[in-house]
BALOBA-1460 file (C-alpha; in Angstrom, 3 decimals):
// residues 241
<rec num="1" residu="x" x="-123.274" y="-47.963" z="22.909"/>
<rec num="2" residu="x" x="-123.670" y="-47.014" z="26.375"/>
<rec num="3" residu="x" x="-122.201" y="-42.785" z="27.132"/>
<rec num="4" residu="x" x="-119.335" y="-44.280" z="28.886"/>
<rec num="5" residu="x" x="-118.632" y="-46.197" z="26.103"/>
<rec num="6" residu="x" x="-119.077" y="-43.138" z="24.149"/>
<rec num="7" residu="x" x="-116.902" y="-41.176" z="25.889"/>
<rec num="8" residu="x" x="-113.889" y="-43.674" z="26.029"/>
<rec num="9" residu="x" x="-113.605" y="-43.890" z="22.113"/>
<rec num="10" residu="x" x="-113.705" y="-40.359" z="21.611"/>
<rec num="11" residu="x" x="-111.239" y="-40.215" z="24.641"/>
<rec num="12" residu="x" x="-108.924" y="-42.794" z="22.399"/>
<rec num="13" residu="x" x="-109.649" y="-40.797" z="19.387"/>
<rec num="14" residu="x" x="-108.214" y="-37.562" z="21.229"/>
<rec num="15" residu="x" x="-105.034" y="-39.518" z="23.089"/>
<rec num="16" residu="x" x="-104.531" y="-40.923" z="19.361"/>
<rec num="17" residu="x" x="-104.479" y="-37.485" z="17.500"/>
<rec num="18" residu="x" x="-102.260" y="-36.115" z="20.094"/>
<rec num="19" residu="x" x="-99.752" y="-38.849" z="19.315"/>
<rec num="20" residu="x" x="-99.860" y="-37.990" z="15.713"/>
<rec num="21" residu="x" x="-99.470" y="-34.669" z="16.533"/>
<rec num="22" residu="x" x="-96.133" y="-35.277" z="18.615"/>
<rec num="23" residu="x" x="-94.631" y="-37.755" z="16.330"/>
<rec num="24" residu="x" x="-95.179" y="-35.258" z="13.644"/>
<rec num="25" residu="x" x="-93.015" y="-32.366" z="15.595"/>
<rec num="26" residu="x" x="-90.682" y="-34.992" z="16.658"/>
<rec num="27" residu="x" x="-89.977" y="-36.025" z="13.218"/>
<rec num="28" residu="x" x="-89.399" y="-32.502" z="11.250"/>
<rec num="29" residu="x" x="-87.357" y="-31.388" z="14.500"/>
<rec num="30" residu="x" x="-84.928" y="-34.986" z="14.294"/>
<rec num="31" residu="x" x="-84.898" y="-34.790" z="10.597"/>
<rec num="32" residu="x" x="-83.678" y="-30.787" z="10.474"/>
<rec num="33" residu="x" x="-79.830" y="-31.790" z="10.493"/>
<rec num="34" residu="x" x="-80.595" y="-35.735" z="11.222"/>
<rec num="35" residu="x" x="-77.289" y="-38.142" z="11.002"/>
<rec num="36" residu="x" x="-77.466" y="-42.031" z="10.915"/>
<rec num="37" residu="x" x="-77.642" y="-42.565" z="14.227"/>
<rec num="38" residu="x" x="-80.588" y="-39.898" z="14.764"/>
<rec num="39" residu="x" x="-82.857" y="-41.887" z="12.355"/>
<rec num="40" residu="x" x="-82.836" y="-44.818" z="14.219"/>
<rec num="41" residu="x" x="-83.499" y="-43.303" z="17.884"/>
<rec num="42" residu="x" x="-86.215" y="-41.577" z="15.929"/>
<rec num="43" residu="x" x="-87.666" y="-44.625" z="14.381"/>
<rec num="44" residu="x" x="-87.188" y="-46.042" z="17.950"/>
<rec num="45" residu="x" x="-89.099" y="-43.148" z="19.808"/>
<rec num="46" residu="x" x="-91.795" y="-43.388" z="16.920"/>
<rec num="47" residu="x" x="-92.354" y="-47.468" z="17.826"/>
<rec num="48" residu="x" x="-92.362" y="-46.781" z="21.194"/>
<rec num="49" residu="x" x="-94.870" y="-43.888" z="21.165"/>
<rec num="50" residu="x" x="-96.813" y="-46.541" z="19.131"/>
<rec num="51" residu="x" x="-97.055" y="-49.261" z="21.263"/>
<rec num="52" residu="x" x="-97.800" y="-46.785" z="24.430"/>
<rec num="53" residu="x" x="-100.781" y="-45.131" z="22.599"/>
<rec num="54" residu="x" x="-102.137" y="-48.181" z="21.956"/>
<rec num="55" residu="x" x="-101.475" y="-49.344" z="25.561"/>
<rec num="56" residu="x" x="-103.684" y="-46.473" z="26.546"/>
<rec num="57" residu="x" x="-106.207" y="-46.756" z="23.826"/>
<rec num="58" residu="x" x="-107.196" y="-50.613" z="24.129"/>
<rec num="59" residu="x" x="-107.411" y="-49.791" z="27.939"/>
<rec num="60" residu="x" x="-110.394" y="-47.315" z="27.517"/>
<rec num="61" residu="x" x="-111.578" y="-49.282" z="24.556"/>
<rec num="62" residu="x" x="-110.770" y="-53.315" z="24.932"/>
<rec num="63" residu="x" x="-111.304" y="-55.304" z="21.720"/>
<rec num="64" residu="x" x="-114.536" y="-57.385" z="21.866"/>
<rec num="65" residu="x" x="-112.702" y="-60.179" z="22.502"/>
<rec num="66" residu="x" x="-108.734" y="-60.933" z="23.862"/>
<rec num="67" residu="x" x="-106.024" y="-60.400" z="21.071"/>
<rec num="68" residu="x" x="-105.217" y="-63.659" z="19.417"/>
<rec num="69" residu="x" x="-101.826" y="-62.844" z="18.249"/>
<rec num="70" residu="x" x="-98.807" y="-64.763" z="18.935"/>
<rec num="71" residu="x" x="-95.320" y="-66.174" z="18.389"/>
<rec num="72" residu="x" x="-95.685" y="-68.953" z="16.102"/>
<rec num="73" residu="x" x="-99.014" y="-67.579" z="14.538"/>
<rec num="74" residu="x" x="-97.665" y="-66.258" z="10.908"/>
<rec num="75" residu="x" x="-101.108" y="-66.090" z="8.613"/>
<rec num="76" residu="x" x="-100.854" y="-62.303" z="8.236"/>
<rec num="77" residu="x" x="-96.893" y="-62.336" z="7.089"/>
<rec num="78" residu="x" x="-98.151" y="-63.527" z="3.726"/>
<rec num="79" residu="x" x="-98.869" y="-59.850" z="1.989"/>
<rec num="80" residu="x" x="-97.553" y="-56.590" z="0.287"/>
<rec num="81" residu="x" x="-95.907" y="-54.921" z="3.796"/>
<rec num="82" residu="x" x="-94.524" y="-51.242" z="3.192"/>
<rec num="83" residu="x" x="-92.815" y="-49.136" z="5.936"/>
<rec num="84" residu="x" x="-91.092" y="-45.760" z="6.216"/>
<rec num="85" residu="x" x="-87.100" y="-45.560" z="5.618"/>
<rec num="86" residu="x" x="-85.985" y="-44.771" z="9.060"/>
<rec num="87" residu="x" x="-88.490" y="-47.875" z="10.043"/>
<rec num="88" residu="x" x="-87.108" y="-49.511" z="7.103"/>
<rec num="89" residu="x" x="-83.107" y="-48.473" z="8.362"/>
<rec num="90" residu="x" x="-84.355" y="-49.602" z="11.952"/>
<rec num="91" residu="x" x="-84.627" y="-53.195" z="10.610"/>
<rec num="92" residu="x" x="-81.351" y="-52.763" z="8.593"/>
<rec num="93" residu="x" x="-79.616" y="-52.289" z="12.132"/>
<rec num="94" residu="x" x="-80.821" y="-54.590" z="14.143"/>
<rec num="95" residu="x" x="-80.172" y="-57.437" z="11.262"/>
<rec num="96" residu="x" x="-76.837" y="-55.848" z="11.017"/>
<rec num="97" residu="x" x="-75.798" y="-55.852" z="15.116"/>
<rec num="98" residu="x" x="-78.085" y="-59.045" z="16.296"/>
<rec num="99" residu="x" x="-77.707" y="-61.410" z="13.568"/>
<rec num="100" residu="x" x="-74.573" y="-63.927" z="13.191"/>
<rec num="101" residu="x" x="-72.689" y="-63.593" z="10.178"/>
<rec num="102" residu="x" x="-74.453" y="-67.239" z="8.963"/>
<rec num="103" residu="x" x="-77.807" y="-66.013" z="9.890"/>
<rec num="104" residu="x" x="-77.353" y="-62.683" z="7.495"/>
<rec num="105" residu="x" x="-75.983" y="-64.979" z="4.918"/>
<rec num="106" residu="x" x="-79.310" y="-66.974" z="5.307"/>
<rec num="107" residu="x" x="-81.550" y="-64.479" z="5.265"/>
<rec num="108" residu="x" x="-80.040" y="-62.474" z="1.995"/>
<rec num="109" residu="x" x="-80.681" y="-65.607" z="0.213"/>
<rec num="110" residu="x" x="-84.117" y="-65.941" z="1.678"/>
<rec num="111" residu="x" x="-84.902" y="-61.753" z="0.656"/>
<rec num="112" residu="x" x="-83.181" y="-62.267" z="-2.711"/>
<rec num="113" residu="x" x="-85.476" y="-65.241" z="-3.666"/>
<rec num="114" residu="x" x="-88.589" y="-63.628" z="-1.901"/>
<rec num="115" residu="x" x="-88.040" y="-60.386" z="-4.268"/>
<rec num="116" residu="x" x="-87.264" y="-62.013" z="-7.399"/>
<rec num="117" residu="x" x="-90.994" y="-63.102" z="-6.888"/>
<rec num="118" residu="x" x="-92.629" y="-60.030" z="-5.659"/>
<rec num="119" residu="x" x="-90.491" y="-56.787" z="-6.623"/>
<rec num="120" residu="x" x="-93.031" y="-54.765" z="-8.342"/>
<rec num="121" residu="x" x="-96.370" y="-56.662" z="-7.397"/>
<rec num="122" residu="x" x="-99.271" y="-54.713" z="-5.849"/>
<rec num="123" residu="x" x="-101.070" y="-55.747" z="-2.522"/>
<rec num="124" residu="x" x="-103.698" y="-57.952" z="-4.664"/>
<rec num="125" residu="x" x="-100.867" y="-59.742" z="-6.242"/>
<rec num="126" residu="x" x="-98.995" y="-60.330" z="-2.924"/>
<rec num="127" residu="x" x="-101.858" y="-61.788" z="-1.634"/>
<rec num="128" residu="x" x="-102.071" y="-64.329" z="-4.702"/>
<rec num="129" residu="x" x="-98.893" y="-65.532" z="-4.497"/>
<rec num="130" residu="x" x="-99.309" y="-65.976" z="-0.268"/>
<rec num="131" residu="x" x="-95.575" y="-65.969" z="0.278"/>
<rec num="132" residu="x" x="-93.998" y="-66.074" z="3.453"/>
<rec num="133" residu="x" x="-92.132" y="-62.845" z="4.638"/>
<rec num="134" residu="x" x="-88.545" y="-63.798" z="4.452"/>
<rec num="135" residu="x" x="-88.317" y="-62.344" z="8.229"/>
<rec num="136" residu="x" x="-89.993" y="-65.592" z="9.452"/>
<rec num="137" residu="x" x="-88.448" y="-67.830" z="11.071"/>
<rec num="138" residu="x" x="-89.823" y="-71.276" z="12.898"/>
<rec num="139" residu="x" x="-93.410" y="-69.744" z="12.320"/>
<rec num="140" residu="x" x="-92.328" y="-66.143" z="14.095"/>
<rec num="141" residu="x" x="-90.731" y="-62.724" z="13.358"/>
<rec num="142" residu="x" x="-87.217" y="-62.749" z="13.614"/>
<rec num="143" residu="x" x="-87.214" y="-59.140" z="14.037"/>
<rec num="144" residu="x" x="-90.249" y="-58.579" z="16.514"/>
<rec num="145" residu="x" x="-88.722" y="-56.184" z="18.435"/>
<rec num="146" residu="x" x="-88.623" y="-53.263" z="15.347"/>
<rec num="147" residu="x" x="-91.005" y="-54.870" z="13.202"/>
<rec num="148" residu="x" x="-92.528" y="-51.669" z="11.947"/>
<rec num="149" residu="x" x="-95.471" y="-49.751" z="12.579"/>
<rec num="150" residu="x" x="-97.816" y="-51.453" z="9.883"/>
<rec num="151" residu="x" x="-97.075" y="-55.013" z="11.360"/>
<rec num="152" residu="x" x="-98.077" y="-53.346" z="15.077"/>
<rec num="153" residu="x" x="-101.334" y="-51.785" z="14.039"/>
<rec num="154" residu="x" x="-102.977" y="-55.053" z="12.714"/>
<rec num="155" residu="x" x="-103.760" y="-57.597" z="15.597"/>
<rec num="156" residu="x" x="-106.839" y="-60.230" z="15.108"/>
<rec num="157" residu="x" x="-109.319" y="-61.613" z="17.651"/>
<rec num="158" residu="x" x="-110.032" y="-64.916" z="15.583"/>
<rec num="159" residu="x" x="-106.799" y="-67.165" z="14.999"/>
<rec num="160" residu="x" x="-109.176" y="-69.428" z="12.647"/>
<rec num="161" residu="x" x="-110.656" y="-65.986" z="11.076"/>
<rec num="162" residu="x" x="-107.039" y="-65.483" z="9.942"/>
<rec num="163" residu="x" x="-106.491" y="-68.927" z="8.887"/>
<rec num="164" residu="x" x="-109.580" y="-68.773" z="6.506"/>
<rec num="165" residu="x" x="-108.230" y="-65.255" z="5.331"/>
<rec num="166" residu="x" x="-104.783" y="-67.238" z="4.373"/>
<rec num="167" residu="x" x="-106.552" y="-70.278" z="2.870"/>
<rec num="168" residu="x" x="-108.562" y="-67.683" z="0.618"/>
<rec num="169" residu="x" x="-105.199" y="-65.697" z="-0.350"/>
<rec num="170" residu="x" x="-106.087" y="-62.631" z="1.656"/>
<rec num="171" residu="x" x="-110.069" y="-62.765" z="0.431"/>
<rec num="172" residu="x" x="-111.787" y="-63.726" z="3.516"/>
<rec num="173" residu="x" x="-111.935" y="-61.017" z="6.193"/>
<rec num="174" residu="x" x="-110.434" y="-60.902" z="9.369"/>
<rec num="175" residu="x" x="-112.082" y="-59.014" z="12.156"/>
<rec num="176" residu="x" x="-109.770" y="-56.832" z="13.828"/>
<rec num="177" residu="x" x="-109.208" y="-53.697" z="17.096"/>
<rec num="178" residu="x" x="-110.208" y="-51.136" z="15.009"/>
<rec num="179" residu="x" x="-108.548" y="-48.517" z="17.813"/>
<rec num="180" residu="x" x="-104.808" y="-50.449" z="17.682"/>
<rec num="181" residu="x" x="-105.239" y="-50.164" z="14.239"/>
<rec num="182" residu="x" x="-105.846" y="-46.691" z="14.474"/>
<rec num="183" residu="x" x="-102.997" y="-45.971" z="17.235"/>
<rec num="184" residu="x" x="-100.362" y="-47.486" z="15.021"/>
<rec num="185" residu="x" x="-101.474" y="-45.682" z="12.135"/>
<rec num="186" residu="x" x="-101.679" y="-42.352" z="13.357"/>
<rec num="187" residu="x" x="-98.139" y="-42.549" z="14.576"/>
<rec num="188" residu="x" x="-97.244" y="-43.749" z="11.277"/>
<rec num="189" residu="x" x="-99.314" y="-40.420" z="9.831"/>
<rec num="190" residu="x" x="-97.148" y="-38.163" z="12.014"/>
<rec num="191" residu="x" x="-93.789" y="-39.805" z="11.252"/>
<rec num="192" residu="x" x="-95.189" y="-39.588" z="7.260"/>
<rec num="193" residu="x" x="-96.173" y="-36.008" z="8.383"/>
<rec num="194" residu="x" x="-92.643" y="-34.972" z="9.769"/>
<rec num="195" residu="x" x="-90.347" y="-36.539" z="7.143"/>
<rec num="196" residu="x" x="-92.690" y="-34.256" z="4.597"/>
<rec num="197" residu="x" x="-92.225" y="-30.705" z="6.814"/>
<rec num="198" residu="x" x="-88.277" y="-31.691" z="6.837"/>
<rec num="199" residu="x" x="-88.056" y="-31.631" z="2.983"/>
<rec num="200" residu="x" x="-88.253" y="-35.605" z="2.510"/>
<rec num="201" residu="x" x="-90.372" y="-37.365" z="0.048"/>
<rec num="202" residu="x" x="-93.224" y="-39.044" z="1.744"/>
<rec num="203" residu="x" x="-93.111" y="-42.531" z="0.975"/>
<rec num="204" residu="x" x="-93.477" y="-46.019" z="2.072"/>
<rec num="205" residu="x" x="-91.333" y="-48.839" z="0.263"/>
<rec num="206" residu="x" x="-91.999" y="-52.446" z="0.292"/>
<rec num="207" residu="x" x="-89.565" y="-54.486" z="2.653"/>
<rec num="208" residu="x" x="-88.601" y="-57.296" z="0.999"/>
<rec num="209" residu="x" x="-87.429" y="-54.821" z="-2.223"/>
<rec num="210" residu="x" x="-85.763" y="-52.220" z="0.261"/>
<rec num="211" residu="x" x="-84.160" y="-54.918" z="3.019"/>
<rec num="212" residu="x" x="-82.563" y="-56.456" z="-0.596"/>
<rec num="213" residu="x" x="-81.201" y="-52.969" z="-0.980"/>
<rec num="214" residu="x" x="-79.826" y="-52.260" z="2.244"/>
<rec num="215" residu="x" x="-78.156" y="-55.473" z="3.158"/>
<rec num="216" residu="x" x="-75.987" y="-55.070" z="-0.267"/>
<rec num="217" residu="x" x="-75.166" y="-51.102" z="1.558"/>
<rec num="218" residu="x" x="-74.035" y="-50.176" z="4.354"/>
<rec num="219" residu="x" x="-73.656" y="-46.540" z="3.607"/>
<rec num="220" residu="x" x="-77.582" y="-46.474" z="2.671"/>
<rec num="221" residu="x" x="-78.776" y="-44.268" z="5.446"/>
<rec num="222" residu="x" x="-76.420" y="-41.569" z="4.714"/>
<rec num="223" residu="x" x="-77.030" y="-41.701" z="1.152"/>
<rec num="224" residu="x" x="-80.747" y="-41.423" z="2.077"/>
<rec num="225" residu="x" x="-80.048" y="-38.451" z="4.214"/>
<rec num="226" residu="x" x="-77.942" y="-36.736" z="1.099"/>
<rec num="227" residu="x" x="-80.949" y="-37.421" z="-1.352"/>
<rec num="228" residu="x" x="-80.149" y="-39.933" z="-3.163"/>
<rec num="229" residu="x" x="-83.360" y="-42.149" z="-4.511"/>
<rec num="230" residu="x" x="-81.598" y="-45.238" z="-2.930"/>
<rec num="231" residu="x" x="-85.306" y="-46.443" z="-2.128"/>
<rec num="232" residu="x" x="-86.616" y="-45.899" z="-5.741"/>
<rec num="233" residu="x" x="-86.903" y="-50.275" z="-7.007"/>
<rec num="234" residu="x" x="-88.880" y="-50.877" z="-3.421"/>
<rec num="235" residu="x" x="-91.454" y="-48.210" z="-4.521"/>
<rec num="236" residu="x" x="-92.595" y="-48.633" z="-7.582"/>
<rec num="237" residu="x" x="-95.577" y="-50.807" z="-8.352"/>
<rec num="238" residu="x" x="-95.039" y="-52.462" z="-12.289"/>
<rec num="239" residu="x" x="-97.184" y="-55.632" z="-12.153"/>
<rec num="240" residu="x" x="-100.415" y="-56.640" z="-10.536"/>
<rec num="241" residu="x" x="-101.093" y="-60.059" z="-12.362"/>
């Protein structure tokens, strides 16, 4: 590694602690006396901040070779994801405001099946069973737009790499941009960070568990905000076979 090339990833490294840093304050300040509403703008600040960080990071430190990822390009949607509530809530809304009342029919039924599968099962399990991610549709996310921050931070450079990885359930690697990764996830960190200095458990709950939960509640956030457990089934991990 050349210095310049030195230099830019430790440049990255500081852009993407400073965005940890800020999400973190961001978070504890939006949570202090945080309504319904306020958790989504924040979970919408906290994507945003994501993708910019990593706008700036892959331009001082490009990935070896040009992001495969696509529409229509679904290998990786086949495993354990977990998310934050207001990410989580994020989803809930945009399902609830975007979708027509057939398509949230659909999808229920799609979630319900999907988590009478994999409620419970640990990533290893998930990987096993190599079921779709009932937010697929026609090959592609049907909630890009807020898909959360763990979907944001893993990107591939070898479309067959992740085809091999899906063949083997999950077994065969699949080389990644080790800085996107690491943009995403230290925004994720901060938000983690900030929910914890505002007096909220820190925890991430599996989506397919936790979108079954919402879409049967509309009064979820709110009962989040209160302190109720309301995410308790989509965290809990009782099987790995």
């Amino acid at each position: 590694m050349t210095d310049d090339e030195t230099q830019a990833v430790k440049d990255a490294a500081r852009l993407i602690g400073a965005a940890t840093q800020a999400q973190r304050r961001e978070t504890a300040t939006a949570m202090a006396d945080a309504t319904p509403a306020d958790i989504l703008q924040l979970a919408r600040s906290a994507l945003a901040r994501a993708e910019d960080t990593i706008a700036q990071v892959v331009e001082r430190v490009p990935p070896p070779q040009p992001i495969a990822c696509a529409a229509n390009c679904p290998w990786c949607c086949h495993v354990r994801l977990t998310a934050s509530p207001p990410e989580v809530l994020l989803v809930l809304d945009f399902i609830r405001t975007t979708f027509s009342d057939d398509q949230k029919s659909a999808l229920k039924r799609k979630i319900a099946n999907v988590d009478a599968f994999t409620r419970g099962r640990d990533g290893d399990a998930r990987a096993r069973m190599r079921l779709p991610c009932p937010l697929l549709k026609d090959g592609s996310c049907s909630v890009h737009a807020v898909r959360p921050l763990s979907c944001r931070a893993v990107v591939s450079v070898d479309v067959s790499a992740c085809r091999r990885a899906y063949d083997s359930r999950m077994e065969q690697p699949v080389p990644q941009h080790e800085m996107q990764l690491n943009a995403a996830n230290g925004v994720g960190y901060g938000l983690h960070a900030g929910l914890a200095d505002a007096g909220f458990d820190i925890e991430d709950v599996e989506m397919n568990a936790a979108l079954a939960i919402g879409l049967e509640d509309d009064t979820l956030a709110a009962r989040w905000l209160g302190g109720a457990p309301v995410f308790a089934p989509a965290t809990a991990v009782t099987a790995s076979d």
